[in-house]
C-alpha positions in Angstrom: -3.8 -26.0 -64.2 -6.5 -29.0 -64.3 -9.5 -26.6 -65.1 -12.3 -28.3 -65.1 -15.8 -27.5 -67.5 -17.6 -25.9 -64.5 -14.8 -23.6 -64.2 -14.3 -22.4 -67.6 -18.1 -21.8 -68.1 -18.1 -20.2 -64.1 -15.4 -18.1 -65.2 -17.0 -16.8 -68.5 -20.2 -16.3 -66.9 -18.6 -13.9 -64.3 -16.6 -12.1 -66.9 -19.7 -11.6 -68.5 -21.2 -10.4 -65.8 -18.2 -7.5 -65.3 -18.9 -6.4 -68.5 -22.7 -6.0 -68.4 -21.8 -4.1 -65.3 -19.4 -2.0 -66.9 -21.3 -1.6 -70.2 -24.6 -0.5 -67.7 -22.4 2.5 -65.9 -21.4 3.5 -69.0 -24.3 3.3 -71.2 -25.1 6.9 -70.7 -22.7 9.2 -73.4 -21.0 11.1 -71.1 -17.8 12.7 -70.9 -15.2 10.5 -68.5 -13.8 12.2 -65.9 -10.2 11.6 -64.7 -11.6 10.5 -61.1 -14.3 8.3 -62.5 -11.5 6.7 -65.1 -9.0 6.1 -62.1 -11.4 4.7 -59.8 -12.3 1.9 -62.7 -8.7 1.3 -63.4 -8.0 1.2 -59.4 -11.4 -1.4 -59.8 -9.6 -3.5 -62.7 -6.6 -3.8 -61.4 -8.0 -4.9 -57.8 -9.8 -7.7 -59.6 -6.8 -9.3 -61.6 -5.2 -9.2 -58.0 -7.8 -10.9 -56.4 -8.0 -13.1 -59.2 -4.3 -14.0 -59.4 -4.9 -14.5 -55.6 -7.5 -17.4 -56.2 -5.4 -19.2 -58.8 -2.8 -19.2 -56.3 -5.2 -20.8 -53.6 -6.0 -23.2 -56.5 -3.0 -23.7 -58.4 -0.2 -22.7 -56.8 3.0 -20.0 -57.4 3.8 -21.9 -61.1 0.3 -20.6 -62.3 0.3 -17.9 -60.7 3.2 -16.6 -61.7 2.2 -17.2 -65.1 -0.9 -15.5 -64.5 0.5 -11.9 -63.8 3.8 -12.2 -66.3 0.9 -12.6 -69.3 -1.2 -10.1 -67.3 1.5 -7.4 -66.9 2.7 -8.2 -70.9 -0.6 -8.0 -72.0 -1.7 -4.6 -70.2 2.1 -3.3 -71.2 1.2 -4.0 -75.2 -2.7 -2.8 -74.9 -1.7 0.4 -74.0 0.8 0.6 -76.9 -2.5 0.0 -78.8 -3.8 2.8 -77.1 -2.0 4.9 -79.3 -3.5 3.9 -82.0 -7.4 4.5 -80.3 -6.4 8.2 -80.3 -5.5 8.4 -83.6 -8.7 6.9 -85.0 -10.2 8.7 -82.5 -8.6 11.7 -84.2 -9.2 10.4 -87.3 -12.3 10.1 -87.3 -13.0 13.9 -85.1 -15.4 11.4 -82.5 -16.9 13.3 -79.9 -15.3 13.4 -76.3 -19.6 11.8 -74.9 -19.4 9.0 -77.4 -15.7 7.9 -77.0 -16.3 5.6 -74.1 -19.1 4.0 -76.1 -16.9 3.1 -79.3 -14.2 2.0 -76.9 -16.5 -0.6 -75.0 -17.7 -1.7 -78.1 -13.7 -2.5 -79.3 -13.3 -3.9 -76.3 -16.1 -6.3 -76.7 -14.4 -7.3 -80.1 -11.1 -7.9 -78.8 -12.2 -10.0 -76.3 -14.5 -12.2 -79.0 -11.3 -12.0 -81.0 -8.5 -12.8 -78.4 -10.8 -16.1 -77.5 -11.0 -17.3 -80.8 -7.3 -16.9 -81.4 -6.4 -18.6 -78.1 -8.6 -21.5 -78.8 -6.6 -21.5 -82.7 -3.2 -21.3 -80.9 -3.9 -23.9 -77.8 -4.8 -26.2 -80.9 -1.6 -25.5 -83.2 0.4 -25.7 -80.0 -0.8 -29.6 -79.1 -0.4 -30.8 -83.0 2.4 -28.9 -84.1 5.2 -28.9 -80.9 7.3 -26.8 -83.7 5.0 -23.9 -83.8 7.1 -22.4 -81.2 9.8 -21.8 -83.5 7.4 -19.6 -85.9 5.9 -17.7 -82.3 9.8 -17.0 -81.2 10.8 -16.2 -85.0 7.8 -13.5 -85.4 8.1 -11.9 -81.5 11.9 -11.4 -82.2 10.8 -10.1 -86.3 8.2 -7.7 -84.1 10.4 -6.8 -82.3 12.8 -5.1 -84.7 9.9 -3.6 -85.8 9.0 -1.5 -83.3 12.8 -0.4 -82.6 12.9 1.0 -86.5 9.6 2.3 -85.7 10.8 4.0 -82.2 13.4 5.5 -83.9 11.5 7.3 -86.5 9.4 8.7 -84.0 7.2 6.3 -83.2 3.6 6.0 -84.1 2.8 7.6 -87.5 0.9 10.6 -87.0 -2.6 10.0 -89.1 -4.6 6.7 -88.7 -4.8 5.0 -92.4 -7.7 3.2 -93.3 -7.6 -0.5 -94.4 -9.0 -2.0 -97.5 -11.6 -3.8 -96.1 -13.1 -0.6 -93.7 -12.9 1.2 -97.0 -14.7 -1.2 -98.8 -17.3 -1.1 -96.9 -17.9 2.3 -96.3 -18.0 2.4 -100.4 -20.9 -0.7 -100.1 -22.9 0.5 -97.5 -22.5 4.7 -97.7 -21.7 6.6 -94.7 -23.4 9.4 -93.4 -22.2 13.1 -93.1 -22.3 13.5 -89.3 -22.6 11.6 -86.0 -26.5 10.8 -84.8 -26.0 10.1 -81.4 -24.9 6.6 -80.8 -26.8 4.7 -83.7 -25.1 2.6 -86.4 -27.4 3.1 -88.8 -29.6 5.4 -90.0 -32.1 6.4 -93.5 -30.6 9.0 -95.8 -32.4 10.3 -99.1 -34.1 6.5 -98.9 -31.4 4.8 -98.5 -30.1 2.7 -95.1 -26.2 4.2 -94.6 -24.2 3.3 -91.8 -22.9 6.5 -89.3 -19.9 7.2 -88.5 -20.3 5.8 -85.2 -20.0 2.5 -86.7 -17.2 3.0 -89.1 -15.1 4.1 -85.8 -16.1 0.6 -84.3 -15.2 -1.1 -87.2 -11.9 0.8 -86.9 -11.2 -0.1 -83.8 -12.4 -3.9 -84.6 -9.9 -4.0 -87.4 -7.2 -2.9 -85.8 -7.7 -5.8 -82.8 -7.0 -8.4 -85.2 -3.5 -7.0 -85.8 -2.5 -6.5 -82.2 -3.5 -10.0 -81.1 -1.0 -11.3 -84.1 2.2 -10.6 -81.6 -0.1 -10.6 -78.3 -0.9 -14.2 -78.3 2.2 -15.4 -79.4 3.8 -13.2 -76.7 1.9 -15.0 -73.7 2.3 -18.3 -75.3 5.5 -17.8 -74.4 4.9 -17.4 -71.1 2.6 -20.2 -70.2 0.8 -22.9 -72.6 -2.2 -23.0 -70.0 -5.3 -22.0 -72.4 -7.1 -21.1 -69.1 -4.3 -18.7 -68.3 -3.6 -16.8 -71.6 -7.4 -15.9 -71.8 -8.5 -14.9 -68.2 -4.8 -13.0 -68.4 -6.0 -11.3 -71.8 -9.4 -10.6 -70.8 -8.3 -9.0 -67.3 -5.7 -6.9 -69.1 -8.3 -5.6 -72.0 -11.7 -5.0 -69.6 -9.5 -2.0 -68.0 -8.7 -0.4 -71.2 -10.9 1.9 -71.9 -10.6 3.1 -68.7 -7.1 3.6 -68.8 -7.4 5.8 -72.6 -9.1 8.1 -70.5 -6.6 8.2 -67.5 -3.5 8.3 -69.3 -4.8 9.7 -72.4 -2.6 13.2 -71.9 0.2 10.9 -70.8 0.7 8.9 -73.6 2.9 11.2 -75.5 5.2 11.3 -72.7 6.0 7.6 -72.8 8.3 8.5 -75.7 10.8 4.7 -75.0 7.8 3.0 -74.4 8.4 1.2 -78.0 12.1 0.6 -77.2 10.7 -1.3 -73.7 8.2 -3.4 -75.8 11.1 -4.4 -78.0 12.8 -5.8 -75.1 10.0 -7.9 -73.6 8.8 -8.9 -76.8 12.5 -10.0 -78.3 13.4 -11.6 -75.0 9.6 -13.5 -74.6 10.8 -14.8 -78.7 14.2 -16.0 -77.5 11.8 -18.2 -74.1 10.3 -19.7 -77.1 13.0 -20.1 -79.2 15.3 -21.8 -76.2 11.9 -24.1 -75.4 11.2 -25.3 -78.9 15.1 -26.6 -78.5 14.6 -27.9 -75.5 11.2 -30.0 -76.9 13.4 -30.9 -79.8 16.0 -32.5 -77.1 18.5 -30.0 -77.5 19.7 -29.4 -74.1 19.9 -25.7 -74.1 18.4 -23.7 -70.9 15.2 -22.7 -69.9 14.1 -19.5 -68.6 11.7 -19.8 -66.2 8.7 -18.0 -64.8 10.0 -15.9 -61.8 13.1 -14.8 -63.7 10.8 -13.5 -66.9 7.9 -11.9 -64.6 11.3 -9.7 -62.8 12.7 -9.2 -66.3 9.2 -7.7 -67.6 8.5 -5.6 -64.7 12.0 -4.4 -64.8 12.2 -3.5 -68.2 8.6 -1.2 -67.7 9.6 0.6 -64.9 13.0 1.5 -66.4 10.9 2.2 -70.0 8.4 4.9 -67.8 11.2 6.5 -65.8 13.4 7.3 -68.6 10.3 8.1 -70.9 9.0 10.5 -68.1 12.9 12.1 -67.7 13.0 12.4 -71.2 10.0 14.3 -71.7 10.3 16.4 -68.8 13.9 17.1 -70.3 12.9 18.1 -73.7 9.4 20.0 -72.1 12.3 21.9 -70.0 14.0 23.1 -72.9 11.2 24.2 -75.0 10.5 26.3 -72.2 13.7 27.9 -71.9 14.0 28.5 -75.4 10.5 30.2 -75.7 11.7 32.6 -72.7 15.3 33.2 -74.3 13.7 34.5 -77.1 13.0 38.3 -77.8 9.4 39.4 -78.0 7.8 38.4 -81.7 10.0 35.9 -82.9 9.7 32.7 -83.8 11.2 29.9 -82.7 13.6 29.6 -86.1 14.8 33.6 -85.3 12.3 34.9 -87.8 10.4 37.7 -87.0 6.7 37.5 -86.6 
């Protein structure tokens, strides 16, 4: 698409906007309810619609089409992520009022983050036609990753805390309990940060690693700059939203890494088979239509057999706790 400078800052200002919005509904600490969190979702997901509906007016199926493959990718690997929101969440015992506050404020740097890597990577792209090899070679690397991670189990059960967020909490001090939503606070005459902010910092960290394989990822889907970020920004303003809504569901989505594997291993075999194709190899192409179907596809299977899966294995827990006699445990010991 030929956007113009009107339309970039247009399109910024009105994102902005959304978010003030949404930061104003939710400035209040408040615990979210599921009706509350699905009607935002619902909201969301209405406005990427309507969105992809003007940049067909505008631009035509190609763009479009772009726009909702890197839309759908994007919201399919942010709520991976959100597994790892509940286990800093966990980690770090926040209370259920002040949840939605730390999540808006991760959200906030993700987005910061997400533009500054797409300006990096539109950049790289335009000097460096071979950086497409590197994107393909690390999708397909992630990949394989997350298979061997699906396979132990998944996510690791405990959040670990990075060198730098522990760093700082040894420079600055950090106080002994939550104080309502301030950062920082005076303790025995001396200025400590709370714990609120060592959550957000958290949360901050840990965007920096899931926009290593999400930018490549919609790179390979379209090398508009216009389109990987109002994709990645439509796909992150929902999330916290969506932790709350599917926030009991997420341990039933049990293939959801295998699914990931497949979209992310088959977006780093696009870019592999384009860098070829740059290089004048004459290999094929895959094209947009064929890789939105593909992604879609692969998600729906990922949730059904995820959700028959769970079901299955919450079945037979539940026989075996009725087959057993009274005051036993579940290895035949008695209690």
């Amino acid at each position: 698409m030929n956007v113009s400078l009107f339309v970039w800052l247009l399109t910024v200002a009105a994102l902005c906007a959304l978010v003030a919005v949404d930061f104003l509904i939710g400035r209040k600490p408040h615990d979210v309810s599921v009706r509350e969190a699905g009607t935002w979702t619902v909201v969301w997901v209405v406005l990427a619609c309507l969105f992809g509906l003007g940049v067909f007016l505008f631009g035509g199926g190609g763009p479009t089409g772009e726009f909702f493959a890197g839309y759908i990718t994007e919201k399919s690997l942010s709520v991976d992520n959100l597994f790892v929101f509940v286990l800093i969440m966990g980690k770090f015992a926040v209370p259920s009022q002040y949840q939605q506050r730390v999540l808006m404020v991760g959200v906030l740097v993700a987005l910061v983050l997400r533009a500054l890597f797409i300006a990096a990577g539109a950049a790289i792209i335009s000097t460096f036609s071979w950086v497409f090899y590197l994107f393909g070679a690390f999708l397909i690397w992630t990949a394989w990753k997350l298979i061997q991670d699906a396979k132990k189990g998944g996510h690791e059960e405990e959040f670990e805390e990075n060198k730098l967020l522990k760093a700082v909490e040894k420079r600055f001090g950090v106080a002994d309990r939550y104080h309502g939503t301030k950062l920082w606070i005076e303790q025995n005459g001396k200025r400590v940060m709370t714990p609120m902010l060592v959550v957000m910092l958290a949360i901050g960290s840990t965007d920096v690693l899931f926009a290593l394989d999400s930018i490549p990822a919609i790179y390979g889907l379209t090398e508009d700059p216009y389109i990987v970020f109002t994709a990645n920004a439509f796909a992150l303003m929902g999330l916290r939203q969506l932790y709350f809504l599917i926030g009991g569901l997420l341990k039933k989505l049990v293939h959801l890494g295998y699914g990931l594997s497949v979209v992310l291993g088959f977006i780093g075999v696009k870019l592999v088979l384009h860098a070829l194709h740059e290089s004048g190899v004459h290999v094929p192409e895959i094209g947009i239509p064929f890789s939105l179907g593909f992604i879609v596809l692969v998600l729906i299977v990922t949730t059904v057999t995820s959700l028959r899966a769970s079901a299955r294995q919450e079945r037979q827990e539940r026989e075996g706790r009725e087959g057993r006699p009274e005051g036993t445990a579940r290895d035949g010991s008695t209690v």
